[in-house]
N, C-alpha and C positions, 0 to 999 in steps of 0.2 A: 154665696148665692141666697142662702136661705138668713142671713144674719139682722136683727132688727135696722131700722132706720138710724137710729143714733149710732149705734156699733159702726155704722158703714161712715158715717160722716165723721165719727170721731178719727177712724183711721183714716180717711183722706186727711184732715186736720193734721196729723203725726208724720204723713207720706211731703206735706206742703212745707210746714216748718222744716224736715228735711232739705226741700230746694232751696230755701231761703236761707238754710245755712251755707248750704252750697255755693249758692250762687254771691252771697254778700260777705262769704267769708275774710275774705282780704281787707274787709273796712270795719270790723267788729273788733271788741277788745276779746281779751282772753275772757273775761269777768262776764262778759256777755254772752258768748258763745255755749259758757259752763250752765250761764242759768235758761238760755232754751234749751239744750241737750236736758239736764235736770226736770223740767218741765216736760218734756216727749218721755223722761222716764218715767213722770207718773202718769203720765195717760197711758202708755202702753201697759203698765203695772195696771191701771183700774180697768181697761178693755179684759186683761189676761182674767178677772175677778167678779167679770159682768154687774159689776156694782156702778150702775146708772149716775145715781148722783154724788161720786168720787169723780167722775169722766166730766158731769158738768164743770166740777170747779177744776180738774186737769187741763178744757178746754179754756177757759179763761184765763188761767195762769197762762199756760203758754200762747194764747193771742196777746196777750200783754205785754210777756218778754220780748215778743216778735217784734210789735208794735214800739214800744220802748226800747229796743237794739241800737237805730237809726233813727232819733228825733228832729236832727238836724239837717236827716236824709230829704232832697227835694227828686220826687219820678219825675222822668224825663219826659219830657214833650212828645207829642204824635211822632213831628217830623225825625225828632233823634230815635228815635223807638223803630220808625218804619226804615231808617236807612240802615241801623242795625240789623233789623231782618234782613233785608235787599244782600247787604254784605256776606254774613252769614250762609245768603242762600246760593249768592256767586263764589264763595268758596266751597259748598258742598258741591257746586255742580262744576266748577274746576276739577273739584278731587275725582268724581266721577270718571269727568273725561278722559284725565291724567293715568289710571289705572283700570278703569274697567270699560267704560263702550265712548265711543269717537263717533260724532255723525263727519256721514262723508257724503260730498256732490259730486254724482260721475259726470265727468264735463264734453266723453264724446260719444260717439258710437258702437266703441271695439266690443264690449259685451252685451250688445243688439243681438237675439230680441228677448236673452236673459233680462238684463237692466237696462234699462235706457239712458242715452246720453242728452245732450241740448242738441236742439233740433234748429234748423232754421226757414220758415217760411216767407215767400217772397209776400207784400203787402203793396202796394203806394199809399202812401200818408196821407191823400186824402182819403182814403177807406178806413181810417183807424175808428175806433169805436169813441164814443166820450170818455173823459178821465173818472167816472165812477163806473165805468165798465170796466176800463182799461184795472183800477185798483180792484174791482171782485175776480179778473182771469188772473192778476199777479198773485192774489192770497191764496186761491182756488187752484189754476194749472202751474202756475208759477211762468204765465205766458209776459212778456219782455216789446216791449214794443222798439224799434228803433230805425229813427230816418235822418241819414246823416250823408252829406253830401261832400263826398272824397275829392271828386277833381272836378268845380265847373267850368274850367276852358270847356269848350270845345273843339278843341283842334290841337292843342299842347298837353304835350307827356307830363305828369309828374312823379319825380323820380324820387325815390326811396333809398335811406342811406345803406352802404353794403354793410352785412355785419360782421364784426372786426374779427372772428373768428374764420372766414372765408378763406379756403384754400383756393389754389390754382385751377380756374376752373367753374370754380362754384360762384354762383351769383345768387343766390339765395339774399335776401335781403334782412334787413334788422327789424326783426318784427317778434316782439315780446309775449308772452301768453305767461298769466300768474292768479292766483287766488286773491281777492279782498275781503276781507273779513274772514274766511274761512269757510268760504260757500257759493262765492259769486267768482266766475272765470271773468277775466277782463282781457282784452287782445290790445296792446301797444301797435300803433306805426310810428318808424321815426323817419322823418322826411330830411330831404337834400338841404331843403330850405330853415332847420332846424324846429320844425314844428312837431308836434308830437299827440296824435291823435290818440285816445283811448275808449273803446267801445266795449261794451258790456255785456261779450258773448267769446267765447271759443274763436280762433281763425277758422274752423271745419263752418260751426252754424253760420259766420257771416260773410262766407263764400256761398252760402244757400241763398242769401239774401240778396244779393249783386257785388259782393268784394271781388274784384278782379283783380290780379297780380300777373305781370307779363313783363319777361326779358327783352332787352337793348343789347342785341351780341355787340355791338358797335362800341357801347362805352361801355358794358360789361356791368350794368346796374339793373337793377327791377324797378318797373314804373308803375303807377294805375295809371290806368288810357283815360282818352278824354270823356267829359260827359259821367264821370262814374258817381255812382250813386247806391249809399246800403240803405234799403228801405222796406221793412218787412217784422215779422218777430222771431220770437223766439220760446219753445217750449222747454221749459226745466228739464233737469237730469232727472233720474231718482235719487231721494234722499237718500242714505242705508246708517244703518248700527254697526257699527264696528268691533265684534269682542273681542277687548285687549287681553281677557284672562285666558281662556283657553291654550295656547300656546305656552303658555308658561307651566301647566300641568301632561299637556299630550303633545305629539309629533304632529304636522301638517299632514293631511290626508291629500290623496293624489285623488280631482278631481272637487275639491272644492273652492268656492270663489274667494280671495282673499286681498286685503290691501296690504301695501308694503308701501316704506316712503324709498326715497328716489338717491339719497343719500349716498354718494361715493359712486354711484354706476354712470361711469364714464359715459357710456353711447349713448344715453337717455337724452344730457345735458350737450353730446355735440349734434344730437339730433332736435334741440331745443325748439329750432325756428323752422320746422318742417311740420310734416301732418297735422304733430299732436306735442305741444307745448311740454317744458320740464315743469310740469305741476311738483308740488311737495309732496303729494302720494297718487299712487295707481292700483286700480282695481282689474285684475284678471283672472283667468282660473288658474290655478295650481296645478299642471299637466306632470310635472315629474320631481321627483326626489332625489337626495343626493345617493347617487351611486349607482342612478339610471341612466342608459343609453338612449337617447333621444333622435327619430329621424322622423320624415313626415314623407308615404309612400300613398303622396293626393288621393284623394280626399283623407285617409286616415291616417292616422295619429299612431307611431309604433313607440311602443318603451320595450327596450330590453328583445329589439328585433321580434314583438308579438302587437298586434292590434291592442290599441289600451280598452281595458277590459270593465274600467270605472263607469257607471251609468250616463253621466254625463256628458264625460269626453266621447264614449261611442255615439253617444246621440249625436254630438255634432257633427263626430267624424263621416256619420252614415247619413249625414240629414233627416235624423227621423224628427216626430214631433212637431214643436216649433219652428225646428230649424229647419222645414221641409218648404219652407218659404221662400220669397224672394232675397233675403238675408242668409239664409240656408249657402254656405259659397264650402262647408266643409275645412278641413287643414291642409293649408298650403306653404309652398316654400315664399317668399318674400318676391321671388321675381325681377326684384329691384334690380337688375345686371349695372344697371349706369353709375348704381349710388357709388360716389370714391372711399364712403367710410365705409369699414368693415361690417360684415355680415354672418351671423353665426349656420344659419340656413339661407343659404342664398337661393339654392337651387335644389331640385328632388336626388337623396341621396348624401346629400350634407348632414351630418351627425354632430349630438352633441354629448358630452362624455364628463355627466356632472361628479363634480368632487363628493369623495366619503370621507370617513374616519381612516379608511386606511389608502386612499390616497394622500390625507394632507398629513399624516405620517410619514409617511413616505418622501415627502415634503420639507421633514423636518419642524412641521406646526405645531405646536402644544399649546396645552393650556387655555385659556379664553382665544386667544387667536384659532383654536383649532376649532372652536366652535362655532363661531363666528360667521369663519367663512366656507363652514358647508354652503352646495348650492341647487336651487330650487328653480324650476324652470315656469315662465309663466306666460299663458297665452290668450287672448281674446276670444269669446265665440265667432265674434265677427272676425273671421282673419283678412277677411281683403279690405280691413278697416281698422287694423288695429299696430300700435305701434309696441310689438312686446320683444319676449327674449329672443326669437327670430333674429331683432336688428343688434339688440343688444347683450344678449348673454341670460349668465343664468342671476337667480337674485340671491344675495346673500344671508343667512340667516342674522345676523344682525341688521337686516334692514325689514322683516317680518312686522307687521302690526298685530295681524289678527282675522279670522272668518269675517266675511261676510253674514253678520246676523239677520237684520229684518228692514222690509223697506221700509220706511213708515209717512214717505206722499211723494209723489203726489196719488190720489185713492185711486187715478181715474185709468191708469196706464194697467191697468191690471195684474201689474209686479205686486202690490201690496201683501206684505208678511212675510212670513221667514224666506228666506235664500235658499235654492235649490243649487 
């Protein structure tokens, strides 16, 4: 701090030819390499000796070996320079992703009015605003504009292919829900006619907007009626941070929000073309741990046959808070009585009885398999809008991502910052 000006510059000088051996090592000969090492030893020799003009000519010498290493050497252009950075910077932020924080897009409403999901507002397209409005609400709320005209008969069905998974009974039709790019939900229709429409929202938000879906008991297929039309927008989800580390050092805490991918969990993927689409990850809250007894005695939430006692889950469970709102609906059983797939809570009174260490002992599991598949129960705040372990079970610890870190936009929805 206190060191004269040369002093300070001569060791930058010594700190520099350091990268420069570094970085150019692979194209130097031996003979080169020896005489700027050589060179740094006596500038560091004349720094150690405060003898000023030993340092001058240590600094010349070794800008000269530098300078004469590579005579032949041509620097690279702006544009190879800046794609070297660019690259560089999409692998740091690869590696990032890959082991420590994941952003995530919640795509519906199950964790309303924790996080927000894509919303859908009715519009007619002549009310839309101009394209440099429409681009400051997309950068800004991440609002979606979309007018897309499904059926214009007037008077004729069009009919929708069944999908090939249909059992006896089920007429549910083939209608797709998936991630593009890793942020944008996009909803598939595949039509009779072999057409194949794709919109740029959730099948929830563009059922807000005018998507109508209605059965033919006659020929046993789903139609859009005539006249139909989607025409309105669409509000983004919230962004969130994803920490990948923390699980890897501590156990899951009962009562905090966390994403898991979707990987292996049967009912998710036969529940694909209903509510809420088999996205590649889901966000819910973490309601129980393996070795917990799970039932839901409406409105609340019991683990281990006692009210759950996590701050959290009681808020939900009592509607206090936030949750004391129109979304406020508390823990309930699923209801669903019609659905022909299984149900883990169907009804008030239905239990669930997650795997430990000494039941998958018990089991005969060891080793990474036993770890694996402990299991982790996961629920919506919104539950009369959420598709979780209710329909599907519990999740298994190899399919764990990580907390719910921080939201970080859109600013306006007033989730912004860390996760509760």
């Amino acid at each position: 701090m206190f060191s004269a000006r040369w002093k300070k510059e001569a060791k930058l000088l010594c700190k520099g030819a350091r990268k420069f051996l570094n970085y150019k090592r692979d194209l130097l000969t031996e003979e080169k390499i020896a005489r700027i090492q050589d060179a740094r030893a006596q500038l560091r020799a004349a720094i150690r000796d405060h003898d000023r003009e030993a340092v001058n000519a240590a600094e010349q010498l070794l800008t000269r070996s530098c300078e004469q290493a590579l005579p032949g050497y041509r620097r690279s252009g702006v544009i190879p320079e800046n794609i070297e950075v660019l690259f560089v910077a999409i692998v740091i932020a690869l590696g990032i992703r890959a082991y420590f924080v994941q952003p995530f897009r919640i795509p519906t409403g199950s964790m309303q009015p924790t996080l927000n999901g894509i919303v859908g507002h009715r519009l007619s397209g002549e009310q839309f605003p101009s394209f440099p409005v429409k681009a400051w609400q997309a950068v800004m709320n991440g609002r979606r504009y979309i007018d897309r005209e499904m059926n214009s008969s007037p008077s004729e069905r069009r009919y929708l292919l069944p999908h090939p998974d249909n059992g006896a009974g089920d007429f549910n039709a083939w209608i797709t829900e998936g991630q593009r790019l890793q942020f944008f939900t996009v909803t598939g229709l595949h039509f009779e006619d072999g057409e194949v429409i794709t919109l740029p929202a959730p099948r929830s938000a563009l059922q807000q907007i005018g998507l109508r879906i209605e059965t033919d008991y006659e020929r046993q297929l789903s139609y859009i009626p005539p006249a139909t039309r989607v025409s309105g927008y669409t509000t983004t989800g919230d962004l969130v941070l994803v920490d990948k580390v923390s699980y890897n050092f501590r156990r899951p805490r009962r009562g905090e929000v966390f994403v898991f991918d979707t990987r292996g969990i049967e009912g998710i993927h036969l529940r694909s073309q209903r509510e809420q689409g088999a996205g590649s990850h889901y966000i819910k809250r973490l309601a129980a741990l393996p070795g917990d007894k799970v039932h839901i005695e409406e409105p609340v939430l019991m683990i281990n046959d006692q009210p759950a006692s996590e701050t959290s889950l009681r808020m939900v469970g009592n509607r206090e808070g936030i949750y004391a709102g129109p979304v406020g609906v508390g823990y309930q059983p699923t209801r669903n009585y019609r659905d022909i797939l299984p149900q883990f809570i169907r009804k008030q009174g239905d239990a669930v009885h997650l795997q430990d260490r000494e039941d998958l002992l018990a089991q005969g599991r060891t080793g990474v398999d036993l770890a694996l598949q402990r299991g982790y129960f996961a629920l919506g705040d919104n539950t009369d809008n959420s598709l979780d372990s209710r329909y599907w079970g519990p999740v298994r610890e190899y399919n764990l991502v990580g907390p719910a870190l921080v939201s970080l936009w859109p600013f306006t929805t007033g989730h912004w910052g860390l996760i509760k």
